[in-house]
Residue frames as a rotation matrix with the C-alpha (Angstrom) as fourth column:
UNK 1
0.112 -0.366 -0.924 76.51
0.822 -0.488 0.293 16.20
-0.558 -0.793 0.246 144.18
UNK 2
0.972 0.068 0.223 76.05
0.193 -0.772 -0.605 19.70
0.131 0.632 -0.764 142.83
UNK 3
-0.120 -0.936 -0.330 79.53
0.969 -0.182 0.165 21.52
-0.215 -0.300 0.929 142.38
UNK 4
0.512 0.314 -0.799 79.90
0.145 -0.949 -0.280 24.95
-0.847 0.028 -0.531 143.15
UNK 5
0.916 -0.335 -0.222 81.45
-0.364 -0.453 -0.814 27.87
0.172 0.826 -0.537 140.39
UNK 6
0.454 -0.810 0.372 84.51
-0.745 -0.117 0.657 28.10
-0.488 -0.575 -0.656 142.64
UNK 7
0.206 -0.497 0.843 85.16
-0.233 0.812 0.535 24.19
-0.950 -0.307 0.051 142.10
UNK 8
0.644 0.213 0.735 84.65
0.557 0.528 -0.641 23.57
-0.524 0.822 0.221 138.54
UNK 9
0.757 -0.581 -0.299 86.98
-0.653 -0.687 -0.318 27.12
-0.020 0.436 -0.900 138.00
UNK 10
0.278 -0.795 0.539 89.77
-0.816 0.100 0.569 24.77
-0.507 -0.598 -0.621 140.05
UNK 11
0.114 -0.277 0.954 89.16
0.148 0.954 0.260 22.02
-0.982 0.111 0.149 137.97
UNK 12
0.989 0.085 0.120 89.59
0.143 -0.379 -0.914 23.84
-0.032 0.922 -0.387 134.67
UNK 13
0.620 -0.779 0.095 92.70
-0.696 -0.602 -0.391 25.02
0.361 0.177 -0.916 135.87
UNK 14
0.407 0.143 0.902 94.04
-0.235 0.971 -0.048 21.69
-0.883 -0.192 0.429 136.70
UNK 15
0.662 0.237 0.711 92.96
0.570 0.458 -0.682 20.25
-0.487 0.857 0.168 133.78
UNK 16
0.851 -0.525 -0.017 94.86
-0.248 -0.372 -0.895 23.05
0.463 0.765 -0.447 131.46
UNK 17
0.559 -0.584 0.588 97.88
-0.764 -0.088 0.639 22.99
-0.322 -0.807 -0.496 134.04
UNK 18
0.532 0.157 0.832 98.00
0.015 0.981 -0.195 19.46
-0.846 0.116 0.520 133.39
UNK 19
0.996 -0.068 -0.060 98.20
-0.067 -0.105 -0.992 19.93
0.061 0.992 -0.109 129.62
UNK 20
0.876 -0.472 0.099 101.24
-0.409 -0.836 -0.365 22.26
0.255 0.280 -0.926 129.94
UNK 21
0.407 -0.566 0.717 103.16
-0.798 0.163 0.581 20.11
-0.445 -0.808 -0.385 132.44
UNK 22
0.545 0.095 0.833 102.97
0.092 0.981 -0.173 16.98
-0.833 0.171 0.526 130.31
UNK 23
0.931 0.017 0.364 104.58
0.351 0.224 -0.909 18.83
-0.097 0.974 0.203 127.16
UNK 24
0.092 -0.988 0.123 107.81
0.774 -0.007 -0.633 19.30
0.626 0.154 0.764 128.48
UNK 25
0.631 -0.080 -0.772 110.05
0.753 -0.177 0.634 21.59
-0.187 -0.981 -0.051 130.26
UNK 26
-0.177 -0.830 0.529 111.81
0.984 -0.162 0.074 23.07
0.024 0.534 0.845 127.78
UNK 27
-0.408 0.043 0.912 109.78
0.514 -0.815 0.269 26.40
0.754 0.579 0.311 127.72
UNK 28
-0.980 0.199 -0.029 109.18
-0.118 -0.689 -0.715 29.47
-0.162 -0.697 0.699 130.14
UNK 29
-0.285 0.957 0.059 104.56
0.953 0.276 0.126 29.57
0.105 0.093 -0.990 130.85
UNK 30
-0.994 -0.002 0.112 102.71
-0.047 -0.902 -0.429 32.48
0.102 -0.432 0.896 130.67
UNK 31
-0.689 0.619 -0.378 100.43
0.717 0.658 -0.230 32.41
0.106 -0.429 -0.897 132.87
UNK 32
-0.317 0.713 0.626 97.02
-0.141 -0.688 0.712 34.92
0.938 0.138 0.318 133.04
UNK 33
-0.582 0.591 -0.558 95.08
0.812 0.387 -0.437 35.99
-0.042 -0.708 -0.705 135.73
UNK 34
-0.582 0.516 0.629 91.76
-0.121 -0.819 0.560 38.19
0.804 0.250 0.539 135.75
UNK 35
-0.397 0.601 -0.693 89.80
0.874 0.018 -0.486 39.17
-0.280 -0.799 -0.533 138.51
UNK 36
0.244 0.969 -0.033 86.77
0.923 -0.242 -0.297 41.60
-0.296 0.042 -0.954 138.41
UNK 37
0.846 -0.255 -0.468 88.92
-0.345 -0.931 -0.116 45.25
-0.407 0.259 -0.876 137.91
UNK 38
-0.002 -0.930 -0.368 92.25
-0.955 -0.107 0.276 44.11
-0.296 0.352 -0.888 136.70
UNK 39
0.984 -0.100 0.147 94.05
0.093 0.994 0.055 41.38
-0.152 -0.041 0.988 134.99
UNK 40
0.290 -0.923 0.253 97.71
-0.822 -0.104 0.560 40.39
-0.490 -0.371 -0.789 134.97
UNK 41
0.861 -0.165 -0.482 100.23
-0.249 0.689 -0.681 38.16
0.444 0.706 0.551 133.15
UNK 42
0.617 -0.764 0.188 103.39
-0.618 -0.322 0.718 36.53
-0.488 -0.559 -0.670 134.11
UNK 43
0.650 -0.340 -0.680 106.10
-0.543 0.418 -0.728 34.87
0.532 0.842 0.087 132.54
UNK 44
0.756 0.133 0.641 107.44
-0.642 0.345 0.685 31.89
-0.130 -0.929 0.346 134.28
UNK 45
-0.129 -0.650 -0.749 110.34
-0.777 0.535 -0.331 29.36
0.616 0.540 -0.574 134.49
UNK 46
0.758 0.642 -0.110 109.06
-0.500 0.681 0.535 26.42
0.419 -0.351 0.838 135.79
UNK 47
0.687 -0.227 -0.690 112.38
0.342 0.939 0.031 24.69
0.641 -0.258 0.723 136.46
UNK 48
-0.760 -0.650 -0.002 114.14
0.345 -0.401 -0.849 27.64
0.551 -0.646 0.529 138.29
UNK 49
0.013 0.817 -0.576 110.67
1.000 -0.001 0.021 28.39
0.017 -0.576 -0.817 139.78
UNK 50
-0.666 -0.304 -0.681 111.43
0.444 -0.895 -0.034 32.26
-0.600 -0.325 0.731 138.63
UNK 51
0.599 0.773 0.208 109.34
0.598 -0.259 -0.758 34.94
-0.532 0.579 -0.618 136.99
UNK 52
-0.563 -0.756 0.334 111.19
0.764 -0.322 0.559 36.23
-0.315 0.570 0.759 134.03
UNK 53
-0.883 0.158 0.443 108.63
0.000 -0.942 0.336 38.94
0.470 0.296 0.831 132.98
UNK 54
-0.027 0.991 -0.131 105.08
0.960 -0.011 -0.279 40.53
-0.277 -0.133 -0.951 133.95
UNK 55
-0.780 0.448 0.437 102.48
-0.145 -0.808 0.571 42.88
0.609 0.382 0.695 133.03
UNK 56
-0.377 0.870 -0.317 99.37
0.896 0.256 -0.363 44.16
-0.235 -0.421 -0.876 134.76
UNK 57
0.231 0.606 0.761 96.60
0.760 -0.601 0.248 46.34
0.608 0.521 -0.599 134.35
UNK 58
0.602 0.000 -0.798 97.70
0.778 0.221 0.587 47.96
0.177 -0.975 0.133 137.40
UNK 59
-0.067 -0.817 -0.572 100.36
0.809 -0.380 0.448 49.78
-0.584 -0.433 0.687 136.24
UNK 60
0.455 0.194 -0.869 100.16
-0.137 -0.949 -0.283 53.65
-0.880 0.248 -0.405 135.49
UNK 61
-0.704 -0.523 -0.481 102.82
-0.348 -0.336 0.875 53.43
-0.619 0.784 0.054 132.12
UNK 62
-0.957 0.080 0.277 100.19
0.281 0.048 0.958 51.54
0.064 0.996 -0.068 130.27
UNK 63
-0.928 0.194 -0.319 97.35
-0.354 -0.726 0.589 53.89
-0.118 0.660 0.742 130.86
UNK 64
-0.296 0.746 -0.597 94.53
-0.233 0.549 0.803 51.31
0.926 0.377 0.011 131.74
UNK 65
-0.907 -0.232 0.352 94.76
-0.400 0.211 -0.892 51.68
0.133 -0.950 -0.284 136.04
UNK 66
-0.689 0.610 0.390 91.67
-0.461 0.046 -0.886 49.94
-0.559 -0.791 0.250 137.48
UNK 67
0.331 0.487 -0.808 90.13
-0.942 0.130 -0.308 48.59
-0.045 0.864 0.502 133.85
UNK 68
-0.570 -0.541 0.619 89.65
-0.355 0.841 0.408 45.52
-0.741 0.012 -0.671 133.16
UNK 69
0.671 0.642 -0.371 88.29
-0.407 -0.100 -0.908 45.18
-0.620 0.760 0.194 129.19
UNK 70
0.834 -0.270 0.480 89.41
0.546 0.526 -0.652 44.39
-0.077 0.806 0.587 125.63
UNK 71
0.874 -0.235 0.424 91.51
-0.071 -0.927 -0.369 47.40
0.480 0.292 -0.827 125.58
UNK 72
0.511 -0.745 0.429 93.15
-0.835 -0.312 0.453 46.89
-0.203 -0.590 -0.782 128.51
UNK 73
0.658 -0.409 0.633 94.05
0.074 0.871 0.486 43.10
-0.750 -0.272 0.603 128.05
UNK 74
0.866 -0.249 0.433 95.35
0.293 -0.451 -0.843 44.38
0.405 0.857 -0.318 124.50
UNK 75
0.779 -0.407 0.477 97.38
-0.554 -0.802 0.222 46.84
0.292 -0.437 -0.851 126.48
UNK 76
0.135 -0.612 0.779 99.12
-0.782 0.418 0.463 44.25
-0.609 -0.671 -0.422 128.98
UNK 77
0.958 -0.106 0.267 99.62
0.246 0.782 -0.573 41.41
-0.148 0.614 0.775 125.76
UNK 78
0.722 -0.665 0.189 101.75
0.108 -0.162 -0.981 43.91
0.683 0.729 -0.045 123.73
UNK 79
0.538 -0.495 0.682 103.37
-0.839 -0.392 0.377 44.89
0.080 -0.775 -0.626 127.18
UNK 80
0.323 -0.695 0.642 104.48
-0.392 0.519 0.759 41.22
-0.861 -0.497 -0.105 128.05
UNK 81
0.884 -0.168 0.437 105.39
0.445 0.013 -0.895 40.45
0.144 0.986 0.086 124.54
UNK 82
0.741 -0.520 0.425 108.09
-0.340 -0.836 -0.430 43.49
0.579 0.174 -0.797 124.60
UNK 83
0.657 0.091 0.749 108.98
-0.750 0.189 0.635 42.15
-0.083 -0.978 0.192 128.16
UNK 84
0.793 0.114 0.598 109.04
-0.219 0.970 0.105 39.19
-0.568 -0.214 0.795 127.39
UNK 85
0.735 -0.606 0.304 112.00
0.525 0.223 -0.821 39.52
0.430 0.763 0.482 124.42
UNK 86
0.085 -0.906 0.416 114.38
-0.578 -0.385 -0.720 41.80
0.812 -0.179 -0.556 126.27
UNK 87
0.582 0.347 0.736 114.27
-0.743 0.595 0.307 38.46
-0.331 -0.725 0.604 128.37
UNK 88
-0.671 -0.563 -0.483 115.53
-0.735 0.590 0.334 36.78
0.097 0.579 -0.810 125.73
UNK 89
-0.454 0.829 0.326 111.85
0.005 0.368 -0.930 34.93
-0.891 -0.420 -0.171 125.81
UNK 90
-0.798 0.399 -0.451 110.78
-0.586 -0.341 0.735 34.16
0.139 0.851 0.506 122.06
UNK 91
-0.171 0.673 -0.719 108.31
0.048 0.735 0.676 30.40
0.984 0.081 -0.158 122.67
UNK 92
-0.946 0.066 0.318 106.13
-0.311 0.091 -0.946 29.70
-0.092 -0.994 -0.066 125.75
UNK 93
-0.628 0.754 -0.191 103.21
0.731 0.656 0.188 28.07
0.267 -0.021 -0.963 126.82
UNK 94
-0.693 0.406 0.596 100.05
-0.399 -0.904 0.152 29.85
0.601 -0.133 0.788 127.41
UNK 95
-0.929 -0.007 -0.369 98.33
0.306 0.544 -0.782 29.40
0.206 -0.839 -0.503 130.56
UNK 96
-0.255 0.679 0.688 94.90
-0.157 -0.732 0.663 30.61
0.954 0.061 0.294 130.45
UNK 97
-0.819 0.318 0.477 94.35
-0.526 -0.086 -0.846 29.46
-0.228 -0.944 0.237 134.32
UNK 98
-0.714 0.600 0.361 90.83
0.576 0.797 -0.184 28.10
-0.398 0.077 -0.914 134.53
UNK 99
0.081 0.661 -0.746 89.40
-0.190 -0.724 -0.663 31.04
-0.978 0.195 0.067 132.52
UNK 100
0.527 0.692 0.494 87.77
0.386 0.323 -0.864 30.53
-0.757 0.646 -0.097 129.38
UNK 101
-0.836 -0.475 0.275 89.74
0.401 -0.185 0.897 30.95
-0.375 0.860 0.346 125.78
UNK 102
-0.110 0.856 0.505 87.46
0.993 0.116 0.021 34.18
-0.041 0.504 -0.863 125.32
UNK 103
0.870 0.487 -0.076 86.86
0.457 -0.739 0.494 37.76
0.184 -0.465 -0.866 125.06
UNK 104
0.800 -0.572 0.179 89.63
-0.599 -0.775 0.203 39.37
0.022 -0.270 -0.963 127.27
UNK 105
0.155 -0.853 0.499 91.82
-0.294 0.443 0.847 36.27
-0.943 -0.277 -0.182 127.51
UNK 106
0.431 0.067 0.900 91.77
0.863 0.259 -0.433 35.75
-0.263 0.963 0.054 123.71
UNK 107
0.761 -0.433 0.484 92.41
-0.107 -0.819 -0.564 39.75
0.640 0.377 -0.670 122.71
UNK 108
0.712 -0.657 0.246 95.53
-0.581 -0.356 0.732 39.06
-0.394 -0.665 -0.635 125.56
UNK 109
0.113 -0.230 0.967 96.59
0.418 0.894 0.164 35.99
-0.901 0.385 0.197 123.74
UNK 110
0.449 -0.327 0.832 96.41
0.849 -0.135 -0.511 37.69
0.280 0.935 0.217 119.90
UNK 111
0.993 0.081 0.084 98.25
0.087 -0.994 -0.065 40.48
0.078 0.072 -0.994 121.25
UNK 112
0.137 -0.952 0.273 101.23
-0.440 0.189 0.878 38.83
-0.887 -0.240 -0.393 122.52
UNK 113
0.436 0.251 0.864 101.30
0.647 0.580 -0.495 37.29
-0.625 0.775 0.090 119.17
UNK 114
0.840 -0.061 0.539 101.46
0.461 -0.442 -0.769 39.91
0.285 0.895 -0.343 117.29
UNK 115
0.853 -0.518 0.070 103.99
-0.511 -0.800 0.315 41.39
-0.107 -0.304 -0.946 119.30
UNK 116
0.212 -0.837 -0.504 106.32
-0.884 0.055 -0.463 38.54
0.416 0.544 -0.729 118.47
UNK 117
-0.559 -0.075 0.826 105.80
-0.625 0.692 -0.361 35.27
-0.544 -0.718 -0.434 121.56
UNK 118
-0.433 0.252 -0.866 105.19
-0.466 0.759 0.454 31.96
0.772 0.600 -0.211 119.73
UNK 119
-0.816 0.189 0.546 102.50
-0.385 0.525 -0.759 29.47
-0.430 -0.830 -0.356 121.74
C-alpha cells in the first residue's frame, strides 16, 4: 500500500510525540510548526494543558512578516528563548512535530540554545 506525504508527515509526528510523552512530565514542550511562508513556536505545559510562551514569524517586532528562512527561524528561537525565561522556563523538550531535524528547524533549535533553554 503506497502511503501518501501527508501520512508518513503524521507518523513522524507521532513517533517524536511519543518520545517526549514517555520521558516524563516534569518539563514544559516546545513545540515547532512551519508551513510554506511562516513558522511558529510554542511553549507548552502539558499537565495544565497551557501555553506559557510563543513566537512567530508573523509578528511585526521581529522584522521577518511573511518569511519563512534561516534568518527568520533564527529570529523567532532567540525570541522564544527570552520568552521563554521571563516565564520562569529554563529546561524543555523540543518538539520538532513531524518535520525533519534540518535547515530551518535546526537554526530554530541552536538559537534557543544560545539564548539560554536547555533540551
Amino acid at each position: 500500500m503506497a502511503q501518501t506525504r501527508r501520512s508518513l508527515f503524521l507518523k513522524r509526528r507521532m513517533r517524536n510525540r511519543n518520545k517526549i510523552k514517555k520521558l516524563g512530565k516534569g518539563r514544559a514542550r516546545l513545540s515547532v510548526h512551519r508551513s510554506s511562508k511562516n513558522i511558529s513556536v510554542q511553549l507548552i505545559d502539558d499537565t495544565n494543558g497551557v501555553t506559557l510562551a510563543a513566537a512567530s514569524s508573523m509578528e511585526k517586532a521581529l522584522g521577518v512578516v511573511g518569511k519563512n528562512n534561516i534568518d527568520a527561524s533564527t529570529k523567532v528561537g532567540a525570541a522564544i528563548a527570552e520568552r521563554a525565561k521571563k516565564a520562569g522556563v529554563e529546561e524543555c523538550y523540543f518538539d520538532r512535530g513531524g518535520f525533519i531535524y534540518h535547515g530551518k528547524i535546526k537554526a530554530l533549535a541552536d538559537a534557543a540554545r544560545e539564548g539560554g533553554l536547555k533540551f
